[in-house]
FILOPA-871310 format. One record per residue (C-alpha): x, y, z; residue number from 1. Coordinates in steps of 0.1 Angstrom, whole numbers, plus 5000, padded with zeros to 4 digits. Layout:
<nodes>
   east   north     up   num
      X       Y      Z   NUM
...
</nodes>
This chain:
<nodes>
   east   north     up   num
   1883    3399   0784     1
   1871    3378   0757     2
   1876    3372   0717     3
   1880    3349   0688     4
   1913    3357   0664     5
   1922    3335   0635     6
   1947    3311   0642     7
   1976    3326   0611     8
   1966    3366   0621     9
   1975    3356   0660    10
   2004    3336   0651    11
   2023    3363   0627    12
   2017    3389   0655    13
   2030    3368   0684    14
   2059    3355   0662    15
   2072    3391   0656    16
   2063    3398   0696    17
   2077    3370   0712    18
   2113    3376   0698    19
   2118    3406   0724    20
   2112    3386   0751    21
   2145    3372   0765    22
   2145    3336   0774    23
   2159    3343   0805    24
   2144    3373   0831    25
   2151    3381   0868    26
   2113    3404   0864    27
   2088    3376   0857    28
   2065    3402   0838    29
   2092    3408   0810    30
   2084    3372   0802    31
   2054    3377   0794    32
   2031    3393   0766    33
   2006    3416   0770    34
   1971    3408   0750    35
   1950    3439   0755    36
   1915    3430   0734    37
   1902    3466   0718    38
   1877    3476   0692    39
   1879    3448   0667    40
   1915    3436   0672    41
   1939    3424   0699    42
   1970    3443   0707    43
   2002    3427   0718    44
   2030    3439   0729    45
   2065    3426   0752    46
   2094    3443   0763    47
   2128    3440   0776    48
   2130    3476   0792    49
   2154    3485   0762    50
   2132    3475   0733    51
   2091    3475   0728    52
   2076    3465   0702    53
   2038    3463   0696    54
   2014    3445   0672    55
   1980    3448   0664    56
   1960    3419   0647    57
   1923    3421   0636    58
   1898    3402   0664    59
   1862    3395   0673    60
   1856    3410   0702    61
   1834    3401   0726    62
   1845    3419   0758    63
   1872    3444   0759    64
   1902    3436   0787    65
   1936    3431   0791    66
   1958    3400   0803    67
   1993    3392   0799    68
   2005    3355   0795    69
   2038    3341   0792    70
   2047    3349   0753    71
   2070    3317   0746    72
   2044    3294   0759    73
   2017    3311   0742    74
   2034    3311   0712    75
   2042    3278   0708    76
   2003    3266   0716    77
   1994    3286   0686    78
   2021    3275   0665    79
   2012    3239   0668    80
   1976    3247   0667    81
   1959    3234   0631    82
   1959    3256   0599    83
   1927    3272   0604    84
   1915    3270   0641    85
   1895    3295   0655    86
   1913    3304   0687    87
   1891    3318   0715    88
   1912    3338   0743    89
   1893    3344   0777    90
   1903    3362   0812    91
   1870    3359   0834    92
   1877    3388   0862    93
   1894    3376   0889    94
   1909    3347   0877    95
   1948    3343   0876    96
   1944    3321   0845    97
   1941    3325   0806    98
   1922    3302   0787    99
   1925    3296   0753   100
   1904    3276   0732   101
   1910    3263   0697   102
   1884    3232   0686   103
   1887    3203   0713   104
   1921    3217   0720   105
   1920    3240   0758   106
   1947    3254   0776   107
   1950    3276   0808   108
   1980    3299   0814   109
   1995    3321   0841   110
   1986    3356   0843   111
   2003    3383   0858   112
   1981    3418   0861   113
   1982    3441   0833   114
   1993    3469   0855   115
   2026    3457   0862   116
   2037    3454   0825   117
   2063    3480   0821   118
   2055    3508   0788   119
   2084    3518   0770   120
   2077    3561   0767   121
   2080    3571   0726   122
   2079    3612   0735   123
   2106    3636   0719   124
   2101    3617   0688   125
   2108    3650   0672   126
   2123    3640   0638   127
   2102    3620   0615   128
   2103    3605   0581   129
   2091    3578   0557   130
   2111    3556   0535   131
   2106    3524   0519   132
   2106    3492   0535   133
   2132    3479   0507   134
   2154    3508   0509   135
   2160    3501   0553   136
   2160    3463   0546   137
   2191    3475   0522   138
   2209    3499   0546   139
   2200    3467   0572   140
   2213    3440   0548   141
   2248    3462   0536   142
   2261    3464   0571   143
   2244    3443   0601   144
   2274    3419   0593   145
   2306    3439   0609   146
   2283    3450   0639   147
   2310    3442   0667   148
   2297    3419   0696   149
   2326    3428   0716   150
   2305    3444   0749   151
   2337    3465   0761   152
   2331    3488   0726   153
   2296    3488   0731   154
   2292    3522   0707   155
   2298    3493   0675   156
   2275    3472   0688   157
   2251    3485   0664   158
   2241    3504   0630   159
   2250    3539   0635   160
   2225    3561   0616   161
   2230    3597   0602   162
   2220    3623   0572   163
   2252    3631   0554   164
   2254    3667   0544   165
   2270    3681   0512   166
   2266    3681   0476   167
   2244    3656   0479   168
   2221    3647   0510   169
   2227    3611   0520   170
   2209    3590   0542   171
   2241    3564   0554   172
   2243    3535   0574   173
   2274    3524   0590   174
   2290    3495   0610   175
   2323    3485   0619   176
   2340    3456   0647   177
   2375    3475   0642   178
   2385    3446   0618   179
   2358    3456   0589   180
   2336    3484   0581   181
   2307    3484   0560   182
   2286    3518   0541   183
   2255    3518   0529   184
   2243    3552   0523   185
   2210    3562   0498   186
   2189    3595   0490   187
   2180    3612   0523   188
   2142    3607   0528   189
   2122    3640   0530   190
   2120    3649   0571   191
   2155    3632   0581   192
   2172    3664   0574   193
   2189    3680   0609   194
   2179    3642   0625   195
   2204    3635   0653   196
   2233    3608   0644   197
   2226    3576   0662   198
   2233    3546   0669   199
   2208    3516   0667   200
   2214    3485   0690   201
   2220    3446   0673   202
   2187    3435   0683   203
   2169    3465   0677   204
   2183    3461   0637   205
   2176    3423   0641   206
   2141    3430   0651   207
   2137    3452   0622   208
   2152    3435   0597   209
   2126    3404   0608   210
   2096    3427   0602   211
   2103    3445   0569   212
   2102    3404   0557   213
   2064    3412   0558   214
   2065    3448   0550   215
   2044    3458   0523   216
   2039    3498   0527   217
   2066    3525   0532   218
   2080    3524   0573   219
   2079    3556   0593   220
   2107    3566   0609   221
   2105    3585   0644   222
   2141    3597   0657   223
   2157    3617   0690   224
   2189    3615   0707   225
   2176    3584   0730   226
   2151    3569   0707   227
   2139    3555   0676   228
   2106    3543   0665   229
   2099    3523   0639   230
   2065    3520   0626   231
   2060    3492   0598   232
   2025    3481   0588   233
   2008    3474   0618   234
   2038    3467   0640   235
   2053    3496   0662   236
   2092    3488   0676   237
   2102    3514   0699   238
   2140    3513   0711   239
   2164    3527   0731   240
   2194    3539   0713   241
   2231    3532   0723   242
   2244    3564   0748   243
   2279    3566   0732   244
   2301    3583   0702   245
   2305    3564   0671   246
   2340    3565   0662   247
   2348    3593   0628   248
   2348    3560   0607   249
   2359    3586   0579   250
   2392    3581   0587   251
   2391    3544   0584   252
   2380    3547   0547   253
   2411    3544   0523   254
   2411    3573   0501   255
   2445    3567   0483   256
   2440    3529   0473   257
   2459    3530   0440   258
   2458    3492   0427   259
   2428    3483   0416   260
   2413    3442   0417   261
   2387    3433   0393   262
   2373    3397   0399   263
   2340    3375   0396   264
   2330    3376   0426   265
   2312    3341   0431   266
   2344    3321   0414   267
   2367    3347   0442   268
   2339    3334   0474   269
   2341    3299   0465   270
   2381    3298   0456   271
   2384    3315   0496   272
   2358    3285   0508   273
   2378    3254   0497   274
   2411    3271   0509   275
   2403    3283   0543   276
   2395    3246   0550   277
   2428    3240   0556   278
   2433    3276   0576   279
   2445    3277   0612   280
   2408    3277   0629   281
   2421    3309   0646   282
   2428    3332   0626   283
   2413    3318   0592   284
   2442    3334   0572   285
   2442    3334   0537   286
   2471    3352   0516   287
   2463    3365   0482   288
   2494    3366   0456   289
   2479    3386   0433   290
   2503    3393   0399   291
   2494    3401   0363   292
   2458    3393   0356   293
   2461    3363   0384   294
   2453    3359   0417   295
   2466    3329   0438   296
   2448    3324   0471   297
   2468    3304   0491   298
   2464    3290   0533   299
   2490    3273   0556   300
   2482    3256   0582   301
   2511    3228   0601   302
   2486    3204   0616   303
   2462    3206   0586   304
   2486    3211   0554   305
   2484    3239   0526   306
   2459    3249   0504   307
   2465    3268   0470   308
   2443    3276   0440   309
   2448    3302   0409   310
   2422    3324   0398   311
   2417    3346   0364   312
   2416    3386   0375   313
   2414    3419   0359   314
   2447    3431   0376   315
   2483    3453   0359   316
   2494    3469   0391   317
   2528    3457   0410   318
   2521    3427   0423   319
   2510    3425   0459   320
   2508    3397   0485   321
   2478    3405   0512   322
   2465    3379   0539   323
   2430    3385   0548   324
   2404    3366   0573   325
   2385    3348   0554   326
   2353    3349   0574   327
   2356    3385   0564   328
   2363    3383   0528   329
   2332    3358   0526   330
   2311    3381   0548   331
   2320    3411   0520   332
   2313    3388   0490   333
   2280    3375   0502   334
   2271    3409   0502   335
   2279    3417   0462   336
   2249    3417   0440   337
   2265    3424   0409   338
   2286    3395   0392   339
   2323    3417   0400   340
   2334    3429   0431   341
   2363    3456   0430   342
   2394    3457   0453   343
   2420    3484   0461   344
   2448    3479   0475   345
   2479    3506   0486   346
   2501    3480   0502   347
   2502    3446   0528   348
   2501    3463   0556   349
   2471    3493   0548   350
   2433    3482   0547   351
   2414    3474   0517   352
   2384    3494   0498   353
   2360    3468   0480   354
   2334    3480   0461   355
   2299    3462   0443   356
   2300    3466   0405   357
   2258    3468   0409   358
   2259    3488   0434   359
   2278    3523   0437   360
   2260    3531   0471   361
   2276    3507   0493   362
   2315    3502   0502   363
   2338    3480   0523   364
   2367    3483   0541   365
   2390    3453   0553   366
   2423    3452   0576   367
   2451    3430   0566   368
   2465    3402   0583   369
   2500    3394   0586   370
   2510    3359   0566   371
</nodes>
């Protein structure tokens, strides 16, 4: 095997490879990438049995092969290669070691065979559809945040993905760590109708999200009930999909929310930032008092003292006192795009619906603390 790849072209494609590959493996292949040189481009590709992705990048070359090398190592030569270098990657048959060559600059890695790098099988792929890239960085972007990381529910440890049927066919993305839940839902692409509801892993979504950055054209969307494919530009993720039930989050959603919270949204986020800085570390409480067109957010803490400040609110319900996380009402307020965010409330002990002014496709829901 033998070719010369720009320096940026081989860089990009090993930077959105090399994040599969765990830093840590018991099978010394999984820590590696595999380079396979074909007709005018080189083809990488890693895995970590669960996830696959693969990236093609245009090449000369000069002798068609396959090698594998270890993909953090690899990627950080490049990296640190200079702007511009033409780097030259050689396997001469039968040696153990890869050579790359960029200007005076020569290195010589590892190689395990080609053979004994595990492929990730993308049949029964039966639903398909296209959508845009900004419309799944959206859906991404609305709800990654209450993905739980608690491994004992491992059905939220990911984006659970489904058409919505009705009146009015919805493609929706949900997530939800039993404390918060996030809803993104938009137009349901042509093809998704009848798809199987799933559930898409944390890294899978995180190794998304990290492509679309570069995504310039629509993203194909490939779909069964143990798979999902995600083709974007030239890159083509492949992922197992979490084997569980996500729980009927329609339940969760507050439907008879009566008292309704309008408020700027960036004065709210930054009043909840100075006070929590006195919250017990714990549970990062924060009570809101909210009364006649005034909300007071106030935090107690023994060791570290009290915290209270008085904001301006569209509010003329009874008044209310509510304690929140505040991790979790920042975490809901980063994700506002309009300049008001909307809350309603039913009482201090039932969750809270919060809504974007800009945006009437996405909704939150937040469980009380005591305070």
């Amino acid at each position: 095997m033998k070719l010369s790849i720009e320096r940026a072209a081989l860089l990009k494609t090993l930077g959105h490879v090399q994040n599969v590959v765990e830093r840590r493996n018991t099978i010394p292949i999984l820590a590696n990438v595999l380079l396979s040189a074909e007709d005018g481009g080189l083809k990488c590709a890693a895995t970590d049995l669960d996830l696959e992705i693969t990236e093609t990048a245009p090449a000369s070359v000069s002798s068609p092969g396959s090698a594998t090398a270890p993909a953090h190592t690899l990627y950080e030569i490049v990296r640190k290669l200079p702007d511009g270098a033409e780097v030259e990657i050689a396997l001469a048959s039968g040696d153990p070691r890869l050579e790359i060559t960029a200007g005076r600059s020569r290195f010589q890695l590892p190689s395990l065979p080609p053979s004994d790098f595990p492929v990730l099988s993308a049949e029964g792929l039966a639903h398909s559809f296209t959508m845009s890239g900004a419309d799944l960085a959206r859906l991404i972007d609305r709800t990654r945040f209450a993905i739980s990381t608690e491994e004992t529910r491992y059905y939220l440890n990911g984006i659970h993905l489904h058409a919505q049927d009705g009146d009015a066919k919805l493609l929706r993305a949900v997530a939800t760590d039993g404390h918060r839940l996030a809803l993104a839902e938009m137009d349901l692409p042509e093809g998704a109708a009848g798809m199987p509801a799933v559930i898409v892993p944390r890294k899978t979504v995180a190794e998304v999200r990290r492509l679309l950055d570069d995504a310039e054209d629509d993203v194909n969307v490939s779909v069964s009930d143990a798979k999902i494919r995600f083709e974007v530009g030239a890159a083509v993720l492949t992922s197992k999909l979490i084997d569980g039930s996500f729980p009927d989050y329609e339940r969760v959603i507050p439907r008879g929310n009566d008292r309704e919270l309008v408020l700027d949204n960036k004065v709210f986020a930054e009043a909840v930032d100075r006070v929590a800085t006195v919250s017990v570390e714990k549970s990062r409480s924060v009570k809101l008092s909210i009364g006649q067109d005034t909300l007071t957010l106030v935090a107690n803490n023994p060791e570290s003292g009290q915290a209270t400040e008085e904001i301006g609110v569209d509010f003329s319900a009874e008044p209310l006192d509510i304690g929140f996380n505040a991790r979790y009402l920042l975490d809901v307020s980063s994700q506002i795009q309009g300049d008001e965010a909307t809350f309603w409330f039913n009482d201090t002990a039932s969750p809270a619906l919060v809504k974007d002014s800009s945006d009437e496709h996405a909704l939150y829901v937040l469980m009380p603390l005591r305070v």
